[in-house]
N, C-alpha and C positions, 0 to 999 in steps of 0.2 A: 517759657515760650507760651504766648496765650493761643486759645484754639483757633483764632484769627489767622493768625500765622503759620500754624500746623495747614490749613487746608489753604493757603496761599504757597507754600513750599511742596505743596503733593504733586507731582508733574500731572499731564494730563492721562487718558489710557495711549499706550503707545495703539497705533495703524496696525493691525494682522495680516499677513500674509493668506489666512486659513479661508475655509471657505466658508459657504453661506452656512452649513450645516452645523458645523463646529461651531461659528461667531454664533450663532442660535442656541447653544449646546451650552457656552461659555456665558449668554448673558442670562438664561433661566438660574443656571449654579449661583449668579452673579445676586440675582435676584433673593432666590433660598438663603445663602449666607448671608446676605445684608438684611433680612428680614429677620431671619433666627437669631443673630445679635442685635438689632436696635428692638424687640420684643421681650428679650429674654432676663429674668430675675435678676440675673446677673451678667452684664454685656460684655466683662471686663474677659471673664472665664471660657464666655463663647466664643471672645475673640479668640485667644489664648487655643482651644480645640482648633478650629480652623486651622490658626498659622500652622499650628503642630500638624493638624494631616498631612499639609502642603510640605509638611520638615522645611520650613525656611522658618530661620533661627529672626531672635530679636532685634540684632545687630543688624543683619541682611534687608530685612524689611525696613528700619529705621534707614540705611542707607539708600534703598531703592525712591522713601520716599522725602530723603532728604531731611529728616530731623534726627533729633538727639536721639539714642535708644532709649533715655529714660523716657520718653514720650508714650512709647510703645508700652515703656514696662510699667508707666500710671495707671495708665489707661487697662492695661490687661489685669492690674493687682487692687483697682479701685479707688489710687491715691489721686487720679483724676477726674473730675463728675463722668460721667456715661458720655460718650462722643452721640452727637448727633447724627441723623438718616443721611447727611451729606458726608459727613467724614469717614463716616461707616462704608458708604456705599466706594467714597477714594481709597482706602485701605482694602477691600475687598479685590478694587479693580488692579489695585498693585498686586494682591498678592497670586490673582489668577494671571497677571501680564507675567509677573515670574514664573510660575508653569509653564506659562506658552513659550519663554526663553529657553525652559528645561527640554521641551520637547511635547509636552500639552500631557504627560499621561498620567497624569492626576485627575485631573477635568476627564477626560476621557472616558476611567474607570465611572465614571456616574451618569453614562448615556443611557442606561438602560434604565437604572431608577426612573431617572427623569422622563423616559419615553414611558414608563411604567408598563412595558411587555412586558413582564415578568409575573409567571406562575407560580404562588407561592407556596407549594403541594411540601417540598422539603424543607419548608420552616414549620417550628414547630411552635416557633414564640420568636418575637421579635423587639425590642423596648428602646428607649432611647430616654437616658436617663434625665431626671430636671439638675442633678447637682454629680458631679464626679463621686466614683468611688474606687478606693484601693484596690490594687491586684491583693492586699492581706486581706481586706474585709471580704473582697468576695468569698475568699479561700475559705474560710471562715465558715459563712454564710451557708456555702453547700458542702462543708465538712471534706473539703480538697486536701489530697495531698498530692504533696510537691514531688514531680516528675525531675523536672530542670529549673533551675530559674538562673539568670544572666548577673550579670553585675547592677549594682544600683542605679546605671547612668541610661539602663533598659528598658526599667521600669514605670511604666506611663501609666495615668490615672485612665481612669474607664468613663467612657459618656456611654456606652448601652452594651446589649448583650445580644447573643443570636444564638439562638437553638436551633441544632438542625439534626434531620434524618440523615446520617453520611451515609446510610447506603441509594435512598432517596436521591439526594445532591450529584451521587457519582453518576446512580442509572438516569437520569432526569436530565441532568443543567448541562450547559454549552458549558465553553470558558467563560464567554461572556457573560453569561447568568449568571458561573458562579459567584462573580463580584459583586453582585446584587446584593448577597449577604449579607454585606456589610453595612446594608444602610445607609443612614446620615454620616456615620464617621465607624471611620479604620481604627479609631481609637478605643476596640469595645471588647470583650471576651465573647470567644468564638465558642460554644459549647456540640459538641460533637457527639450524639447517643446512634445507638444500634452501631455500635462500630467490633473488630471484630477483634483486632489488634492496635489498632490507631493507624498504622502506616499509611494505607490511602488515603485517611483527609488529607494526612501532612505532605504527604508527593503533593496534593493537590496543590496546595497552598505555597507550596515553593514555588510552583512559576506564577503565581499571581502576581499582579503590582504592586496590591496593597498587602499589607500585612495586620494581622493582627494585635493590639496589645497585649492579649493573653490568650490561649488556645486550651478547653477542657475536655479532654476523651471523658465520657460518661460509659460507665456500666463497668469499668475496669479498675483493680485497682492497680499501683503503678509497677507491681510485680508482673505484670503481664502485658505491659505496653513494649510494644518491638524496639528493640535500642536502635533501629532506623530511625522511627521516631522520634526520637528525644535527639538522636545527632543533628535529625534535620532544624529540631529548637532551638539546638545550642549555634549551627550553623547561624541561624535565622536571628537570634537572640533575642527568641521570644519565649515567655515565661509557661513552660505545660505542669499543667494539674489533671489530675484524676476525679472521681466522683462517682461512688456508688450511692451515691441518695438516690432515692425512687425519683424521675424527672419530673412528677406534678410535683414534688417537695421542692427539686429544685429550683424551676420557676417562680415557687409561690415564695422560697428564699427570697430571691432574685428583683421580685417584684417589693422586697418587703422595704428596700432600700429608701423610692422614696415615698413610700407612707410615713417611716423615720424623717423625713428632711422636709 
């Protein structure tokens, strides 16, 4: 199928119901993502993060916009040139009109980012990686050990990291703040210092929307993380690591990633 026919077979953006606020909320997002993949090193991978935050799979996309999945999967793994600002921008609007189908709370979760009210008093460090890396190499990196970790089918590649004050986070942030965290993408290790047991970031994080790829209590090692805790990972199925490295080492770990790449 030539790319003629990819962006002839893209239906158009379905009509919204929402209001002015949201449709304004939806096309800035609309914007960022189609900007961050038609600039990005590698277009195929940043498509690839995207779909994934959204969790609409290959197949779903490929059907919503009416082509083969292998289209999808060229394009996301390189065996297709890099999709143009137009095609980018149709895939984009498909994969946000499927949120809006879901109930919008994807899009949602990034109002505040994008309004940019947000005090960033309880972050400590924030990053957003150029090239994916492992839940092992992080582990690795800042000499983690392994609390929980989920089955293989759990385990998401990392595009950034967030260090936060969790006593900071609690006394300080709304709900709404706290999603701010997250950045660019839900797909990142959450690193959590001054904490006292672990248990309150991870209540926190249960009723969020988004979740994280990997969650790290710092200062503890994992003999003293509350088995709340770690039930709430296993519940969650998300992967918790410990970390007593001093947090400037860990950072500067952290940051070492992509000097290597």
């Amino acid at each position: 199928m030539t790319d003629n026919a990819v962006v002839a077979s893209i239906p158009a953006t379905q009509p919204s119901s929402t209001n002015g606020a949201y449709k304004d909320l939806k096309h800035k997002l609309a914007e960022k993502m189609a900007g961050e993949i038609t600039l990005s090193d590698n277009p195929g991978e940043t498509l690839k993060k995207w779909r994934t935050i959204f969790e609409i799979s290959q197949s779903d996309l490929a059907a919503y916009l009416k082509v083969s999945p292998s289209v999808i999967s060229d394009y996301e793994s390189g065996r297709r040139k890099s999709p143009g600002i137009f095609i980018v921008s149709k895939i984009v609007d498909a994969i946000l009109d499927m949120d809006v189908t879901r109930g919008g709370a994807k899009i949602r979760s990034y109002e505040g980012i994008l309004r940019g009210d947000f005090s960033a008093d309880a972050i400590y460090d924030i990053h957003e990686y150029l090239s994916p890396i492992s839940v092992e190499e992080l582990t690795k990196l800042i000499k983690g050990e392994v609390a929980y970790s989920p089955g293989s089918e759990h385990i998401k590649p990392l595009y950034g990291y967030t260090v936060i004050d969790s006593l900071k986070a609690i006394l300080q942030l709304s709900y709404t703040e706290f999603q701010k965290l997250y950045g660019w993408s839900s797909e990142r290790a959450m690193i959590f210092t001054n904490v006292s047991t672990g248990r309150s970031p991870m209540v926190a994080l249960r009723v969020t929307n988004l979740k994280p790829a990997l969650i790290v209590i710092h200062g503890l090692p994992v003999s003293r993380i509350d088995p709340i805790a770690v039930k709430i990972a296993e519940i969650e199925h998300v992967p918790l690591i410990t970390s007593v490295m001093p947090i400037n080492d860990v950072v500067r770990a952290l940051q070492s990633h992509d000097i290597k790449h």
